[in-house]
Chimera marker file (.cmm) of the C-alpha trace (Angstrom):
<marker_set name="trace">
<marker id="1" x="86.112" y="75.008" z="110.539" r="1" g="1" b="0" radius="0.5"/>
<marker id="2" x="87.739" y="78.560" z="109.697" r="1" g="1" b="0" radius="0.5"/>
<marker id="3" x="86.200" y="80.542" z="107.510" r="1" g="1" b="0" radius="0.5"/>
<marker id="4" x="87.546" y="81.763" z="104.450" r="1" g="1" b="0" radius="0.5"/>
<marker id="5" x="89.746" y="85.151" z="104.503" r="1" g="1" b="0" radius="0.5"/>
<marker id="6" x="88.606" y="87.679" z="102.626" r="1" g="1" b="0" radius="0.5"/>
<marker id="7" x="90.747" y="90.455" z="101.494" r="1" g="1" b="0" radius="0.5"/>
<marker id="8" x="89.622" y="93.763" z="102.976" r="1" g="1" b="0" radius="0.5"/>
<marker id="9" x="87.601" y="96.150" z="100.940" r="1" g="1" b="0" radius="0.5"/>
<marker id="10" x="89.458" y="99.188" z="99.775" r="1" g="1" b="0" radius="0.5"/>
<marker id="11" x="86.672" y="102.115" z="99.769" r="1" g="1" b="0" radius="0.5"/>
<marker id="12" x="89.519" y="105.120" z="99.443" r="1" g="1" b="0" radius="0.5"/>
<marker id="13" x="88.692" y="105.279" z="96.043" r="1" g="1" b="0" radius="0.5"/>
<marker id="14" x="85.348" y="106.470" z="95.795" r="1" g="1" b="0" radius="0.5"/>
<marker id="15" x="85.981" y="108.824" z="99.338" r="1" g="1" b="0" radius="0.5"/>
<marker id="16" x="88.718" y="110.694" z="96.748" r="1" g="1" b="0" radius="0.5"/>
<marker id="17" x="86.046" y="110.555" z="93.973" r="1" g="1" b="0" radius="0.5"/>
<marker id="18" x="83.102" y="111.970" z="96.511" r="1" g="1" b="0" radius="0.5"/>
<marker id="19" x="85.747" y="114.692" z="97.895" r="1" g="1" b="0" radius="0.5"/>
<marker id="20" x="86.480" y="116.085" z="94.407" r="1" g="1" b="0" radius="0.5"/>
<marker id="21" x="82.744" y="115.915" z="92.633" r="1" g="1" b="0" radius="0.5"/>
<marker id="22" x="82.386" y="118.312" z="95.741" r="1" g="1" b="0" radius="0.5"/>
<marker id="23" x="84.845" y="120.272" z="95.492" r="1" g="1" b="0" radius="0.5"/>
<marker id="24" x="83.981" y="120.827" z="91.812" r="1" g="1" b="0" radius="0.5"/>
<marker id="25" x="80.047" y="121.461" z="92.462" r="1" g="1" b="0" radius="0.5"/>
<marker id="26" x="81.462" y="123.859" z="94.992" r="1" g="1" b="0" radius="0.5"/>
<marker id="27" x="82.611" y="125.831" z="91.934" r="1" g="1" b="0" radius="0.5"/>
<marker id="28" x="86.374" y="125.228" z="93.377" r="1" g="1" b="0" radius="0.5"/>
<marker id="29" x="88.657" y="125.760" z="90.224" r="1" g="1" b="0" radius="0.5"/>
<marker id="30" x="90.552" y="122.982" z="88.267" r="1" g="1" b="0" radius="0.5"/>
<marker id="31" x="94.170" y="123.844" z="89.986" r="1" g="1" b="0" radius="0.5"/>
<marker id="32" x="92.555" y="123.892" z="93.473" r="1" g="1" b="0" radius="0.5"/>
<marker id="33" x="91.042" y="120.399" z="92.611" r="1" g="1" b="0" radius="0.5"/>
<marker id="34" x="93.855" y="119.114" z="91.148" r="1" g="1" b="0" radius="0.5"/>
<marker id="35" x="96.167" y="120.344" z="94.525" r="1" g="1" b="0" radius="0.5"/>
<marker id="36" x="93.100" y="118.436" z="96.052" r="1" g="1" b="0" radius="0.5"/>
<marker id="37" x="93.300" y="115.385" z="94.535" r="1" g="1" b="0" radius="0.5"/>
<marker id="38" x="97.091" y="115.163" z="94.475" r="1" g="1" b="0" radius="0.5"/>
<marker id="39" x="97.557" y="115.925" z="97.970" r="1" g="1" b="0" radius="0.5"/>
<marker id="40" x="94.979" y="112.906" z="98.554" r="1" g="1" b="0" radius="0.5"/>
<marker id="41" x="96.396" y="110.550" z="96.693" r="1" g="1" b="0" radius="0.5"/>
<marker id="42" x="99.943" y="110.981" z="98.638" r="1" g="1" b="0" radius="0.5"/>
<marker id="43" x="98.300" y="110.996" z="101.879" r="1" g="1" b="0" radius="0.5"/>
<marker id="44" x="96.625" y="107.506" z="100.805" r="1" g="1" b="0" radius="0.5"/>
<marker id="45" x="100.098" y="106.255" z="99.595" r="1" g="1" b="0" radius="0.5"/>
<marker id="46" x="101.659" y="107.581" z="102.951" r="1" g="1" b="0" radius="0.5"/>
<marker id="47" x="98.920" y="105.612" z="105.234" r="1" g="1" b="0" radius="0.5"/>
<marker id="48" x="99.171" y="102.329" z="102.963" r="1" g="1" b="0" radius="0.5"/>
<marker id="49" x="102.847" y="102.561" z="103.231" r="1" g="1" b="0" radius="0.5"/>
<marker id="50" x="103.229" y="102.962" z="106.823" r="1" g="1" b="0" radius="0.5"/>
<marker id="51" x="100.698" y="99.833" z="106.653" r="1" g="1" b="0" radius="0.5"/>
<marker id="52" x="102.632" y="97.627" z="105.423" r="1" g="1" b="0" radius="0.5"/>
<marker id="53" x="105.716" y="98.953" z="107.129" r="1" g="1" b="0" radius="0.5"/>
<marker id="54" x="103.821" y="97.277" z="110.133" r="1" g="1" b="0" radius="0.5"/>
<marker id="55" x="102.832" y="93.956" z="109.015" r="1" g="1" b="0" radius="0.5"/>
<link id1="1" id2="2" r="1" g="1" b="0" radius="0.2"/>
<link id1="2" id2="3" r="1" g="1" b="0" radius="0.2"/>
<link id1="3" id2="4" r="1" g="1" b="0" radius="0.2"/>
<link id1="4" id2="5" r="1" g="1" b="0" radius="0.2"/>
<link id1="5" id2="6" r="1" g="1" b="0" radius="0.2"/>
<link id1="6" id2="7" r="1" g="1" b="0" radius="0.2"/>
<link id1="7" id2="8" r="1" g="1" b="0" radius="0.2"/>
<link id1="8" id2="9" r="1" g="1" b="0" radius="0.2"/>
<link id1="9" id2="10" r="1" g="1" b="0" radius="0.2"/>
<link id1="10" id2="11" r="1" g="1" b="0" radius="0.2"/>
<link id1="11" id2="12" r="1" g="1" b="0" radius="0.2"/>
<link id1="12" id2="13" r="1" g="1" b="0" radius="0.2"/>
<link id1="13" id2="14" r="1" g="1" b="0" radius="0.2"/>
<link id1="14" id2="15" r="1" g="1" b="0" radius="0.2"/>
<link id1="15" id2="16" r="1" g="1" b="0" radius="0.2"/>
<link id1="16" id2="17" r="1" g="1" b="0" radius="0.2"/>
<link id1="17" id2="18" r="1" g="1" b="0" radius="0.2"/>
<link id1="18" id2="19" r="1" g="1" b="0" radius="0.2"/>
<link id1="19" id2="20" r="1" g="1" b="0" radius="0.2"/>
<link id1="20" id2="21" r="1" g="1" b="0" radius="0.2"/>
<link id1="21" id2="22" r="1" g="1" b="0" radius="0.2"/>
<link id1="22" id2="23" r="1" g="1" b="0" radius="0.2"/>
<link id1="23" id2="24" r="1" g="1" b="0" radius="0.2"/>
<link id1="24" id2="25" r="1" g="1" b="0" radius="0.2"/>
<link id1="25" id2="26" r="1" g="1" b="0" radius="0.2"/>
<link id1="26" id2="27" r="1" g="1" b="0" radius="0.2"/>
<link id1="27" id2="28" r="1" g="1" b="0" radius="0.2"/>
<link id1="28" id2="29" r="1" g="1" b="0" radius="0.2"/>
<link id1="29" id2="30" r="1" g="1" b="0" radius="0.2"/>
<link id1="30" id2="31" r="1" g="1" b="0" radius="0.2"/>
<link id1="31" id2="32" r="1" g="1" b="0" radius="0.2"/>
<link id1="32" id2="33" r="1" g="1" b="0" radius="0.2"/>
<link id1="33" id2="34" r="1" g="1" b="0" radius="0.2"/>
<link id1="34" id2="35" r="1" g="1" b="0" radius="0.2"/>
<link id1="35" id2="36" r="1" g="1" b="0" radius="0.2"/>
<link id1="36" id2="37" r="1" g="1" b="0" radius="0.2"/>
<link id1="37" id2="38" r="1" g="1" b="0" radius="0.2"/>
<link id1="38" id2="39" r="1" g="1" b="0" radius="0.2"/>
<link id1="39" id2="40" r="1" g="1" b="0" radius="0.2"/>
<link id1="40" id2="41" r="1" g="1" b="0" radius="0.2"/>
<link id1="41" id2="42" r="1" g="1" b="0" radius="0.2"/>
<link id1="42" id2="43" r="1" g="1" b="0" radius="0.2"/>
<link id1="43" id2="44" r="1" g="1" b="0" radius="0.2"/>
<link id1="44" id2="45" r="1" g="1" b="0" radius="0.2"/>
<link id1="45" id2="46" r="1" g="1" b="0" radius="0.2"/>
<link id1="46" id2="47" r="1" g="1" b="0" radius="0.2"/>
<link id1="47" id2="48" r="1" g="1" b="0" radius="0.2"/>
<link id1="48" id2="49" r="1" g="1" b="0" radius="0.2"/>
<link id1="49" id2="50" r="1" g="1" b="0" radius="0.2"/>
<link id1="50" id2="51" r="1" g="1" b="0" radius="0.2"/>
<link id1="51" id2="52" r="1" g="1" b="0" radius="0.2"/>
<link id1="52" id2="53" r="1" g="1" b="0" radius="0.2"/>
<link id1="53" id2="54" r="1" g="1" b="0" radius="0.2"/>
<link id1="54" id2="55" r="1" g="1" b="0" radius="0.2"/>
</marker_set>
């Protein structure tokens, strides 16, 4: 008997959350944390992209 796929766990979210609470209790301003958390968020789309490119 197989057992049952299950989907894989996505933990990128709270890694982006954990970079940017510190960055912010670093006292980093809001631009700086906002280039932060943009620059994050394209790098995740990038990987998942070239992810799926492969499958």
């Amino acid at each position: 008997m197989a057992a049952p796929s299950t989907p894989p766990r996505r933990s990128w979210p709270y890694v982006v959350v954990a970079i940017v609470v510190l960055a912010l209790q670093q006292g980093w301003d809001a631009q700086q944390v906002i280039t932060l958390t943009v620059s994050l968020l394209v790098l995740i789309a990038v990987i998942t992209a070239a992810g799926h490119n492969r499958e």
